[in-house]
N, C-alpha and C positions, 0 to 999 in steps of 0.2 A: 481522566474524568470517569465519573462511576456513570454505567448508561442508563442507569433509572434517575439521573438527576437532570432538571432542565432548565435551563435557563434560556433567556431573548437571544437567539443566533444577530448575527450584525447584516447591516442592511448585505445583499448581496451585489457585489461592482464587478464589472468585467475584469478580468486577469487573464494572463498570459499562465502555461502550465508547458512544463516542460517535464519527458521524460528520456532517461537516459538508458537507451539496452545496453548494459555495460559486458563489454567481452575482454577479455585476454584474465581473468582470474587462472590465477596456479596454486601453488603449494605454497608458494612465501607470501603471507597477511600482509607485511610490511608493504611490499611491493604491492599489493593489491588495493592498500589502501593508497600508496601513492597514486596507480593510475586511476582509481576512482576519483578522488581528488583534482588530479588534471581535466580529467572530463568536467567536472562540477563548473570547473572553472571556466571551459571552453563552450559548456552550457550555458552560462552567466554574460557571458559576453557577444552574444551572438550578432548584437548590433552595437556593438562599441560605444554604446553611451548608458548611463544609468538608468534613465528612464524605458529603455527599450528590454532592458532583464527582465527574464521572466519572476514573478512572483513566489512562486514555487516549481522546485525542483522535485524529482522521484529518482531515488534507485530501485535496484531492483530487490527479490526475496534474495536471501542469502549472498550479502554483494560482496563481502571481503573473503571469501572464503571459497572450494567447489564444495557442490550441492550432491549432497546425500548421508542418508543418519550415520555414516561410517566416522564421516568427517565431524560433527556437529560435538562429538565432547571433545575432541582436539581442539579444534577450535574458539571454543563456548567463553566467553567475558564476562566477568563481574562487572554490571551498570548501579547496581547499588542506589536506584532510583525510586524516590516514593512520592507517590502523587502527592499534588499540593506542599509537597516539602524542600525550602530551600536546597539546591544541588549545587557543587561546584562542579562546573564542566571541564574547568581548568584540569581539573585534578580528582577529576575521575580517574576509576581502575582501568574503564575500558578503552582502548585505542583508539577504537571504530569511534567512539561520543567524542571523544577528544579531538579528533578530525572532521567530523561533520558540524561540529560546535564553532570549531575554530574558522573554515573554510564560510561556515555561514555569516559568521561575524564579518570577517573580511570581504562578502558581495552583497551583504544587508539584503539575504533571501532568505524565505522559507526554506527547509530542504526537509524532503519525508526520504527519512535514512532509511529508505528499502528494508529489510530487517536480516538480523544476526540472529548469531547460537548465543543465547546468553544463559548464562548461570548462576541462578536465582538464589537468595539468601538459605531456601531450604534445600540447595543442595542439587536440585534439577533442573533440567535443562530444556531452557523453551526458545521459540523461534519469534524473535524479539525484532516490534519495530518502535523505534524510540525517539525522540527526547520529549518535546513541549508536553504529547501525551504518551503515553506507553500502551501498544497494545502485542499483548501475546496470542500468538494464532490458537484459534479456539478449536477448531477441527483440522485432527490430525490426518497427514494423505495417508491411511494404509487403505492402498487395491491390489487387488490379483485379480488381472483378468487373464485368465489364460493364455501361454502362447505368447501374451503382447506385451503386459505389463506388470511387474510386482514391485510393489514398494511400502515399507513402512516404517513412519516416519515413528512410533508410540514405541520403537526397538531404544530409542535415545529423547525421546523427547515427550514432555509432559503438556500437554493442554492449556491453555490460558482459561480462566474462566469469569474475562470481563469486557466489556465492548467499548470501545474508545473514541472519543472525535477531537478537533481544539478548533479555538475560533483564530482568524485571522484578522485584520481588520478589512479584509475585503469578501468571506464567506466564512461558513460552518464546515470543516472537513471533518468524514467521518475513515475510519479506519479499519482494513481488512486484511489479511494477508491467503493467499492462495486458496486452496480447499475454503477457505472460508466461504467463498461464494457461489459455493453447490448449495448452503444453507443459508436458503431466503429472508430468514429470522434476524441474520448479522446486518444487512442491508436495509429491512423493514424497519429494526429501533432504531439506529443512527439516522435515517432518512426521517422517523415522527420525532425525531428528537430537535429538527432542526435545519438537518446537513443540508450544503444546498450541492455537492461534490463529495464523490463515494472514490477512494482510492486504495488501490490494494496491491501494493509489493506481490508480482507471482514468478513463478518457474513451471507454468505447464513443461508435458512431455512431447515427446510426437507420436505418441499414442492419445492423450486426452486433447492435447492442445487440435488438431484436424475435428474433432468431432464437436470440443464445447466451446472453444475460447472465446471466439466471437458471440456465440448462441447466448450462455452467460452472461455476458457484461450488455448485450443487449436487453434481456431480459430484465435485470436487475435494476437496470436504466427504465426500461418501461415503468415496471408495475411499479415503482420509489417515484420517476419524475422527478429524477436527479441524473445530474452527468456524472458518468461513472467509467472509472480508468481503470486500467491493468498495466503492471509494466513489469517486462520481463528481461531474464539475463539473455544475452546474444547465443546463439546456438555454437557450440563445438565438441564434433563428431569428436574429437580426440580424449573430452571427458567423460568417464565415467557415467554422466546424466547428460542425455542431451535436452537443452529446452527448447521449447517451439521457438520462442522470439516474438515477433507479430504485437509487441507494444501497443495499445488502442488508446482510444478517447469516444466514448459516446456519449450524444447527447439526451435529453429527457426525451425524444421521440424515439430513439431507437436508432438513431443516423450515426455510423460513423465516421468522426468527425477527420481523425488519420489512424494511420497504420503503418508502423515499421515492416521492414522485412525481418528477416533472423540474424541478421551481421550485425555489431556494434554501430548503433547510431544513437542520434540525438533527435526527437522528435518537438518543434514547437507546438502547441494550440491554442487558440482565444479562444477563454471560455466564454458565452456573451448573456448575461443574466435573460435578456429578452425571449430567448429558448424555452427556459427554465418558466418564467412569465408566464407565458401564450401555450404551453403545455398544459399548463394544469389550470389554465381559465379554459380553455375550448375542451380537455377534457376532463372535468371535477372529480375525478375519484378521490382525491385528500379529502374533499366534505363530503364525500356518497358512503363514506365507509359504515357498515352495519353494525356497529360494534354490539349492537343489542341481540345480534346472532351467535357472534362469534368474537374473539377473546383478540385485547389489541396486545399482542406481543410486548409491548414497549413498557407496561406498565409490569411494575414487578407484582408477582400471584403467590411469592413463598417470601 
């Protein structure tokens, strides 16, 4: 969905949100999307009856694949996906769609396919989270911080340059992927657009991950007054890129709601509209907003 377009989000109901730190990725896709697959499953069923499944599921950024711009044209998929345009899922190019399509059909849930290397009709290569909406990570991680951390991601991968959400019939989810949520801007339009849940596919490091992971998705939760998730791949020292791990859920106050540690797990939460409610009646900044000062992001200015 284009994020200067708005329509009536759907009432907001309580749901169940599950996110999965998924660990033991290696070098063979195939396999990796099997064991993503298993989890999805082991996700899905946590209380053995249908009504007890969680509503939506989360991978992580970069889930079929390890994580860094070495691997990302190796790995990268043609999805061949254009908004508002019939798709076969069946028979898509890409693996990854074809499995999270399939697996979701089979436990009638949502699932936000964490995001891939995909390889885009012009040729380049973005860091893709997909189906119902498509959003491509908009800000690319390159830092150097001295000593602790260098990484960039713009050596293999091109920018997205559009903001994404989709309705479900129980909320508005809007869509982020990692670095995305250093820039306040991604969370601000999806949040006036409607969202009433901010979720974003990440792989912090153990350099950035100690200092913002939590600080972030607190924040972003604040000043939106919206529940806002991160969910990340499980940590192993033996790859290449280690990631923090530490999966969240925060609510519109700033409460985190849980918290994985860094080992492959499965995290439930209830999300509870009432939160989201009583936040922004007790404290109104959605109608205090000045705009006759300063410029609402959300509307397009070019």
């Amino acid at each position: 969905m284009s994020s200067f377009t708005y329509t009536t989000p759907p009432p907001f109901k309580p749901f169940d949100l599950t996110l999965i730190q998924l660990g033991g990725v290696g070098s063979d896709k195939a396999a990796n999307l099997q064991h993503a697959r298993d989890m999805i499953l082991k996700a899905a069923h946590k209380g053995g009856q249908d009504d007890s499944r969680p509503k939506i599921i989360v991978l992580p950024e970069i889930f079929n694949s390890p994580y860094g711009h070495a691997y990302f044209p190796i790995y990268a998929e043609t999805i061949g996906y254009i908004a508002d345009k019939p798709y076969d899922t069946n028979n898509s190019p890409s693996d990854s769609v074809r499995m999270l399509s399939s697996v979701a059909k089979e436990i009638g849930t949502w699932i936000v396919g964490g995001s891939i290397a995909e390889r885009g009709d012009d040729g380049k290569i973005y860091n893709t989270c997909e189906l119902v909406a498509m959003h491509r990570k908009v800000h690319l991680f390159d830092i150097d911080i001295p000593g602790k951390m260098t990484f960039k991601e713009s050596e293999t991968l091109t920018g997205g340059s559009s903001i994404a959400f989709f309705d479900t019939e129980f909320a508005r989810i809007g869509l982020g992927i990692c670095y995305d949520v250093r820039f306040p801007e991604v969370a601000m339009i999806n949040a006036r657009k409607g969202c009433h849940v901010l979720i974003y596919p990440a792989a912090f490091n153990l350099t950035t991950g100690p200092l913002h992971w939590k600080l972030l998705q607190q924040a972003r939760a604040v000043d939106n007054q919206v529940f806002f998730s991160m969910c990340s791949p499980a940590r192993d020292t033996t790859a290449s890129y280690h990631a923090w791990g530490h999966s969240m859920v925060v609510d519109p106050l700033g409460t985190v709601l849980a918290e994985a540690e860094h080992e492959e797990s499965i995290l439930h939460v209830y999300i509870n509209p009432k939160v989201f409610d009583d936040a922004r009646a007790g404290i109104p900044v959605t109608t205090q907003r000045r705009f006759d000062v300063y410029l609402d992001v959300s509307k397009k200015t070019s």
